[in-house]
C-alpha positions, 0 to 999 in steps of 0.5 A, spaced: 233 459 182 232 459 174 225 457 175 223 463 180 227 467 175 224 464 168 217 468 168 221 474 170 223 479 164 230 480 162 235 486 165 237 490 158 243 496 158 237 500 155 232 499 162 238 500 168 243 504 170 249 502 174 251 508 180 256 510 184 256 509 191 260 515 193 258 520 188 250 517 186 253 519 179 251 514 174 256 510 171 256 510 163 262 512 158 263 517 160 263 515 167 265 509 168 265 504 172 273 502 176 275 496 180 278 497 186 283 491 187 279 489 193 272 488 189 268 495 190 266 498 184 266 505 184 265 511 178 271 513 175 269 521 177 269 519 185 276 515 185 279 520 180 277 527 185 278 523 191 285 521 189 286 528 187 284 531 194 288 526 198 295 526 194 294 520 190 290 515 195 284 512 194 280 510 201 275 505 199 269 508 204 266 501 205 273 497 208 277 503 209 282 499 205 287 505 201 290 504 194 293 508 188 289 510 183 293 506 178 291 500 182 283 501 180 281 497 173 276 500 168 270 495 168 266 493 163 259 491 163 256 486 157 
């Protein structure tokens, strides 16, 4: 794969943008990025309205798995 990848230029943090699946927001500082204990990355933003509709439970949309919001982790992106 790295000599497929070699002649490819290289992604910056300048050049992309992370989205949120749930809300389409992008994702930056002042949206960022959270973890669900099952892996699913979605913005700070749409967990934190969902869990404020829905009495504190965050439904992940793809694996209908529920979760508290205090189990979600913030991600950071290097």
């Amino acid at each position: 794969m790295g000599i497929l990848a070699k002649s490819l230029p290289y992604g910056h943090h300048t050049h992309s943008s992370i989205v949120c699946r749930i809300s389409g927001a992008i994702m930056d500082p002042d949206n960022p990025p959270m973890m669900l204990p099952n892996g699913n990355v979605y913005s700070l933003r749409a967990l934190d309205q969902m869990q404020a509709t829905h009495g504190g439970t965050i439904t992940d949309p793809r694996t209908g798995d529920h979760y508290k919001f205090s189990e979600s982790r913030k991600v950071f992106i290097m």
